[in-house]
C-alpha positions as CSV (number, residue, x, y, z in Angstrom):
1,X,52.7,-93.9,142.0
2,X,54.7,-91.1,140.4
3,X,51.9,-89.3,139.2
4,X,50.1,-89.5,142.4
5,X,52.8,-88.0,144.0
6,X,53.1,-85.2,141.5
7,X,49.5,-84.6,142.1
8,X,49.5,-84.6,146.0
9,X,52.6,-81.8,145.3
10,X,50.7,-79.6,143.3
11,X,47.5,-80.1,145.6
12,X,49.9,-78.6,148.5
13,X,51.6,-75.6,146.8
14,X,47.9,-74.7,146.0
15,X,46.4,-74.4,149.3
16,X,50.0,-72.8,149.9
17,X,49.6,-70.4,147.3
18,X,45.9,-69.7,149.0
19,X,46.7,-69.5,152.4
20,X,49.6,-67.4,151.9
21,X,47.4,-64.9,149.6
22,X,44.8,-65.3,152.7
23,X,47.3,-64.2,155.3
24,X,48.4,-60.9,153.2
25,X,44.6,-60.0,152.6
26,X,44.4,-60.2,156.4
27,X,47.4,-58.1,157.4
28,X,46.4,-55.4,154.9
29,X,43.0,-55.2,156.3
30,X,44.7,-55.1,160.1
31,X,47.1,-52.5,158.5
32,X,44.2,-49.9,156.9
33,X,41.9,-50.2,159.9
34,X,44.6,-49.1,162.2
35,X,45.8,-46.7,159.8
36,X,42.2,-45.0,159.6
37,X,42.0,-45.5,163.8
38,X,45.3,-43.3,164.0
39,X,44.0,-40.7,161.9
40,X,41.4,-37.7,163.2
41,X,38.3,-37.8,161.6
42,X,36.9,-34.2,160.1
43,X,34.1,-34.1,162.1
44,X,34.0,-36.0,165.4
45,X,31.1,-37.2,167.2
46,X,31.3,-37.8,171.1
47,X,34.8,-37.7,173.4
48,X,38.2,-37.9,171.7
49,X,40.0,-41.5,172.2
50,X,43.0,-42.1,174.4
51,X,44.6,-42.2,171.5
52,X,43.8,-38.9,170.4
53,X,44.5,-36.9,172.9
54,X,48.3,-36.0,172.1
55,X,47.3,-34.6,169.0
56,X,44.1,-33.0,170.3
57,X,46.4,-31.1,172.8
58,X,48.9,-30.0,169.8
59,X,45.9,-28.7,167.6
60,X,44.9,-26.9,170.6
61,X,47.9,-25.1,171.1
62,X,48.9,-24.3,167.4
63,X,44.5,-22.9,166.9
64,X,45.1,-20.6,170.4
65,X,48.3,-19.1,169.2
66,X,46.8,-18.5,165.8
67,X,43.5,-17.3,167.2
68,X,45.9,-14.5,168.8
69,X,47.8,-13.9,166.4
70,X,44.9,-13.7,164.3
71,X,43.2,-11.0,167.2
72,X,46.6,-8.7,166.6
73,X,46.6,-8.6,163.0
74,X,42.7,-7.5,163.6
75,X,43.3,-5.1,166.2
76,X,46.3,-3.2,163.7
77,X,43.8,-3.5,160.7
78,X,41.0,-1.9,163.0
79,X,43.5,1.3,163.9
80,X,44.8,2.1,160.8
81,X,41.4,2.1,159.5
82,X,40.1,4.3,162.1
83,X,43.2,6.7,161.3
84,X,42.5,6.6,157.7
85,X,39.0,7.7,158.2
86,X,39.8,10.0,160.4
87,X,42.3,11.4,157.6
88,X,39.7,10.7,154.7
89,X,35.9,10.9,155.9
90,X,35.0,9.3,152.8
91,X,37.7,7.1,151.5
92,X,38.0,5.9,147.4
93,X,38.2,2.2,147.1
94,X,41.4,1.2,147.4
95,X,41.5,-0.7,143.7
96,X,40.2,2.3,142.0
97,X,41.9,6.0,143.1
98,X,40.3,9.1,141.6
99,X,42.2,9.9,138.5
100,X,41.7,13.8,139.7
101,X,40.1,14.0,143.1
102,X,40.0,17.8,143.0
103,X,38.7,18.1,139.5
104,X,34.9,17.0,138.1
105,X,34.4,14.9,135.7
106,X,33.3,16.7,132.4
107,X,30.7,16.2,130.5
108,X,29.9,15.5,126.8
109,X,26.7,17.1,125.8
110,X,24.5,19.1,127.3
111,X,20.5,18.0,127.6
112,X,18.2,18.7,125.2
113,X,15.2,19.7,126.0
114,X,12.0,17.9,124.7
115,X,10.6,19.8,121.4
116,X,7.5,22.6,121.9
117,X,5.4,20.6,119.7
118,X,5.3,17.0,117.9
119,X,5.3,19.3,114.8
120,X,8.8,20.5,115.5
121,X,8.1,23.7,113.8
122,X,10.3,27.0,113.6
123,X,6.9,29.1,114.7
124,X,6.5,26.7,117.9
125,X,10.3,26.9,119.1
126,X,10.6,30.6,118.5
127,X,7.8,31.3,120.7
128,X,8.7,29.5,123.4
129,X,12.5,31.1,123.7
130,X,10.9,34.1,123.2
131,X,8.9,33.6,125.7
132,X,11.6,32.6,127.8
133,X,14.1,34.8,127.6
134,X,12.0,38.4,128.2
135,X,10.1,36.7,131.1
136,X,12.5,37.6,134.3
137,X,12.9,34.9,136.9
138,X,13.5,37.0,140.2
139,X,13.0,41.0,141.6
140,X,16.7,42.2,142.2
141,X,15.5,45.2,144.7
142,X,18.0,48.5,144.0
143,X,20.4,49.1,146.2
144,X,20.0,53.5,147.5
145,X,23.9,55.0,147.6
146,X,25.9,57.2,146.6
147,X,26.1,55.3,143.0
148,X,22.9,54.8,142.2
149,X,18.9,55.4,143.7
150,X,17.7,52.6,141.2
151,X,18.7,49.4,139.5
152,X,21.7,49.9,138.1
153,X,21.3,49.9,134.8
154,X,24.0,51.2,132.3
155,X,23.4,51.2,128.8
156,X,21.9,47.8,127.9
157,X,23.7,46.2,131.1
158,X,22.3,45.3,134.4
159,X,24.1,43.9,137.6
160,X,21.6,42.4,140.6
161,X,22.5,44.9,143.9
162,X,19.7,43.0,146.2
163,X,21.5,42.4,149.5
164,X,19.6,38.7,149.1
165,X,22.9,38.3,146.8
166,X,26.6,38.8,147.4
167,X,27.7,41.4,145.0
168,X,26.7,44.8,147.3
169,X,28.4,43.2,150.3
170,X,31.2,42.6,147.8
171,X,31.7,45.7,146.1
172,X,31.2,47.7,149.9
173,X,34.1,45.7,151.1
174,X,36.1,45.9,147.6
175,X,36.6,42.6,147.7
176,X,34.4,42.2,144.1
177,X,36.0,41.1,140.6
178,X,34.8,41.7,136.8
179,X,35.3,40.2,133.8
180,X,34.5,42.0,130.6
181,X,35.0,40.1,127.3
182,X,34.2,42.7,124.1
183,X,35.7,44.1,121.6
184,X,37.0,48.2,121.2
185,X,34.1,49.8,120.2
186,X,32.0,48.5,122.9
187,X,30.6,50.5,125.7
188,X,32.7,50.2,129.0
189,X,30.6,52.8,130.9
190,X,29.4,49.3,133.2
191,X,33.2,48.1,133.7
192,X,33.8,51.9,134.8
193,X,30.6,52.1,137.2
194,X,31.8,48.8,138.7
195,X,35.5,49.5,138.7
196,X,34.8,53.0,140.9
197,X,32.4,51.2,143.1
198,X,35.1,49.4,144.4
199,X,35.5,46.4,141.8
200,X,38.2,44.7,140.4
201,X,37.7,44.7,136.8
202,X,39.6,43.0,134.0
203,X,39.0,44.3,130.3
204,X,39.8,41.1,127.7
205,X,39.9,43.0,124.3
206,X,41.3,41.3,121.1
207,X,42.3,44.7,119.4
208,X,45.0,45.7,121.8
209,X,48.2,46.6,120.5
210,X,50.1,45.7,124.1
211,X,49.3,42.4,125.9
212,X,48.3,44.2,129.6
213,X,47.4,47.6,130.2
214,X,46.5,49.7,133.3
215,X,43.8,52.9,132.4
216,X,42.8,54.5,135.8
217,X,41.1,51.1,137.6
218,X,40.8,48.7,134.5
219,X,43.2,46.6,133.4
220,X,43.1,45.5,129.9
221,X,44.4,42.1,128.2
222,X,44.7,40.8,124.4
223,X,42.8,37.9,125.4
224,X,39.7,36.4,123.3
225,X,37.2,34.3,125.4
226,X,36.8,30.9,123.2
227,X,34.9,27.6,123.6
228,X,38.5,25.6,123.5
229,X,42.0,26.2,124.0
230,X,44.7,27.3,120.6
231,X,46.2,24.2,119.2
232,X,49.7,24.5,120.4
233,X,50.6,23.2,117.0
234,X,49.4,26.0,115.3
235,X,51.7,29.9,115.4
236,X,48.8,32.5,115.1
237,X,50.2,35.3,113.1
238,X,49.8,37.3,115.5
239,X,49.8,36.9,119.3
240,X,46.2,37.0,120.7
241,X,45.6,34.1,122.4
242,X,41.8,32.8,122.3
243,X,41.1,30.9,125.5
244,X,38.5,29.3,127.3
245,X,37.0,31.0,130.8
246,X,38.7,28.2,132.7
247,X,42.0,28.5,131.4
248,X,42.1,32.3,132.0
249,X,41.2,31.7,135.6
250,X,44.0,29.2,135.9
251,X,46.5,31.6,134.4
252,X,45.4,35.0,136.6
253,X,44.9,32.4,139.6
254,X,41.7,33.5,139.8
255,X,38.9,31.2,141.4
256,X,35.9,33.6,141.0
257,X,34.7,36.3,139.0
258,X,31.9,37.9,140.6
259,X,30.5,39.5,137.2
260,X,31.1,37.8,134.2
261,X,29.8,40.0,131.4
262,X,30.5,39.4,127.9
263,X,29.4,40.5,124.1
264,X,31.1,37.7,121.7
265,X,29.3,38.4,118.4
266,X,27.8,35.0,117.6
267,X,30.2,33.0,119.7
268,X,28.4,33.2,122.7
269,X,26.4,30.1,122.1
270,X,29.5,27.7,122.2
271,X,31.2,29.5,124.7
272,X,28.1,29.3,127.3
273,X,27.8,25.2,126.1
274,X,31.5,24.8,127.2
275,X,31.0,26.3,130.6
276,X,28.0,24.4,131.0
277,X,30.1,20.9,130.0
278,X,33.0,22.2,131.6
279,X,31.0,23.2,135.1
280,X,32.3,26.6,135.2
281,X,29.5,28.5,135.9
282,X,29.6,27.3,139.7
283,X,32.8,30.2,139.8
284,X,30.3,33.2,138.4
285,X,28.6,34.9,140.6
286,X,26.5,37.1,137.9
287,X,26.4,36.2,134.1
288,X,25.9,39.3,131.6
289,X,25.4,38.1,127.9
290,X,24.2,39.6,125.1
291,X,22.7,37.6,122.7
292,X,22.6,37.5,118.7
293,X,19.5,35.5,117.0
294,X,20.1,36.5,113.3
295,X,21.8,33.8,112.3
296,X,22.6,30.0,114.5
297,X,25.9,31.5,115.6
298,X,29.8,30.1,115.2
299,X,29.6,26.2,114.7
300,X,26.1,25.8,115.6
301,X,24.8,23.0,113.0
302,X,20.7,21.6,111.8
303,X,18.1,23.3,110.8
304,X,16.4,26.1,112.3
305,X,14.1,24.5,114.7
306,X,16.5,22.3,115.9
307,X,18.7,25.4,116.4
308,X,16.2,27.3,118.6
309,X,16.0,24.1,120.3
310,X,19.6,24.0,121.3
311,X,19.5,27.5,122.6
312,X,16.5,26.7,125.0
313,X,18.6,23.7,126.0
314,X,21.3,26.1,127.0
315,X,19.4,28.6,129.0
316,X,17.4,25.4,131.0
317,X,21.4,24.5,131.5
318,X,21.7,27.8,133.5
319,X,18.4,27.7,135.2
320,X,19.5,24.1,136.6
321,X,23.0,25.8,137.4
322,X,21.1,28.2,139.8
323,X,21.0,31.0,137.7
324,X,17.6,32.5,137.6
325,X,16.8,35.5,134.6
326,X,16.6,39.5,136.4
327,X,17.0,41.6,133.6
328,X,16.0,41.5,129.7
329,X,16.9,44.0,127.1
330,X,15.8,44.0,123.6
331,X,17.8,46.2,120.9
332,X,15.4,48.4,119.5
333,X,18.3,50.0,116.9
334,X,18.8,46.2,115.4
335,X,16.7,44.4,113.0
336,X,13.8,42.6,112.8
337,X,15.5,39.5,112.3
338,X,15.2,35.7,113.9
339,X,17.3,33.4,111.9
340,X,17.1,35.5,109.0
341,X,13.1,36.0,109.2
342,X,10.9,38.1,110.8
343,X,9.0,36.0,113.6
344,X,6.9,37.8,116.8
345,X,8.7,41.5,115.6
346,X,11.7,39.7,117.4
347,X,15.1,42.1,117.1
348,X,18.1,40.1,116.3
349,X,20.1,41.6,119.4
350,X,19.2,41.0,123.7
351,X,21.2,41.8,126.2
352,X,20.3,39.3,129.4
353,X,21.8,39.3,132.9
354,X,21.0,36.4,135.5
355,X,22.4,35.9,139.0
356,X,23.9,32.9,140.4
357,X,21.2,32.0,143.8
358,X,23.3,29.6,145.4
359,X,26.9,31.3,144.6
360,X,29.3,31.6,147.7
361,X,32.8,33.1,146.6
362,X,35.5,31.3,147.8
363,X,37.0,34.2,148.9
364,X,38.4,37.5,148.6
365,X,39.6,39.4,145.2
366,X,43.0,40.4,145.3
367,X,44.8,42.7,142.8
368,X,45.9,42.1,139.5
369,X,49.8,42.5,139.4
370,X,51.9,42.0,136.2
């Protein structure tokens, strides 16, 4: 009898146990589907419920006021970017400012042109520079005054009078300026002919004892045209300071020399290459050089058609700067000499004057003062 009765216990606390588990199941299930009733789907289909309605009214409320607060924030950004466009027609992005926005970006080389034959031979080069350089580009027309019934020619120099250009209007008005980069012994009758018709001129000669110096209309500076700047590291024994173009222009405040004429001995080829990297030649107006072709020139490396190759490349440089080829003179006095050989009865000495097509000076020359 006791066991039955321990049996009929058990029997009870199980179905306990089960119905108990049952009811929990039950209000759990009650509990998540109310739970999931309550809550606002993500994307609804048909009319809100009853229910819903209280918190559809607050979402409404809280998306208007941040749909206007969103419409003033839009409206500011919209006029201060008007303002700043108005300021700045073309603005820099705003993650990546111009280091220099006044100031171009130099460049490293200048572009080789492709070789005058597969060959690559000396013969092949030399004729087409030659070729080149005594073939002129444009007809500067003379200009009839009181200075001159021709082109202005003086000595081996020429300067381009055609009214096409700027410098007669320039030198009329007196509002012209010269550069003249030499040594001594060279022949200033060109700085004189343009100082008394009504230029400014500046002579930079080496050899002076004094710094500056006034002679009638030229003045004169111990200054040496270079392809870089002295090494501030380095005392020169004595004070001539070798400078590039650009640095001279900065230190006379100068932004345009309407005449840039200079005889550098050999250095010429470097010098021309840094005012071609250095985009320089944009401030000339006209661009006398005389050129040497006995030997490669100062820090001019490779063999001797790769040489004549490099000097093309720099003359196509001047071309693409907008400086077309009006005057050519050959030496007769010099050798016969083309990197140290005799090729096409070339003499180792032209002088060569281009003018600048598209050059518009920024404005007018004013005198020097020291």
């Amino acid at each position: 009898m006791d066991m039955c009765g321990e049996k009929v216990s058990l029997s009870l606390l199980l179905r306990l146990a089960v119905l108990l588990i049952a009811v929990c199941l039950c209000i759990h299930i009650v509990y998540l589907e109310t739970s999931w009733q309550s809550s606002p789907p993500p994307l609804t289909l048909g009319r809100p419920s009853h229910h819903d309605l209280n918190w559809s009214q607050q979402t409404k409320t809280k998306s208007d006021s941040s749909k206007k607060l969103e419409k003033t924030y839009e409206n500011r950004k919209s006029s201060l970017w008007t303002l700043r466009k108005k300021e700045h027609p073309h603005p820099s992005p705003a993650c990546c400012p111009p280091l220099h926005p006044h100031k171009k970006a130099l460049r490293w080389h200048i572009n080789l042109q492709p070789w005058a034959s597969e060959n690559h031979s000396l013969e092949d080069e030399a004729k087409r520079f030659l070729s080149y350089i005594t073939t002129p580009q444009v007809t500067c027309a003379p200009l009839v005054d009181n200075y001159a019934a021709t082109e202005p020619s003086v000595g081996n120099w020429a300067v381009c009078l055609d009214p096409e250009f700027n410098l007669a209007h320039r030198m009329k008005s007196k509002h012209c300026r010269v550069y003249s980069f030499g040594l001594g012994g060279d022949d200033r009758s060109m700085d004189h002919f343009l100082a008394q018709s009504g230029c400014e001129v500046h002579c930079f000669d080496p050899s002076l004892e004094q710094p500056h110096l006034q002679k009638a209309e030229i003045w004169f500076h111990r200054i040496s045209l270079d392809w870089r700047d002295p090494s501030p590291a380095i005392v020169p024994k004595r004070q001539v300071n070798n400078k590039k173009l650009a640095t001279i222009l900065d230190d006379f405040g100068h932004r345009d020399v309407d005449v840039l004429k200079a005889d550098m001995e050999s250095a010429e080829w470097k010098i021309l290459e840094n005012l071609v990297l250095e985009g320089v030649l944009e401030s000339v107006g006209q661009l006398l050089l005389e050129l040497h072709l006995h030997w490669a020139g100062f820090e001019v490396a490779g063999d001797d058609p790769s040489v004549v190759r490099y000097w093309y490349s720099l003359l196509k440089e001047l071309e693409r700067a907008s400086f077309r080829l009006f005057h050519v003179h050959n030496n007769p006095n010099t050798p016969l000499l083309f990197l140290h050989k005799n090729i096409m009865n070339a003499t180792s000495s032209y002088t060569l004057s281009w003018v600048n097509t598209r050059w518009k000076p920024s404005g007018s020359a004013h005198k020097h003062d020291e």
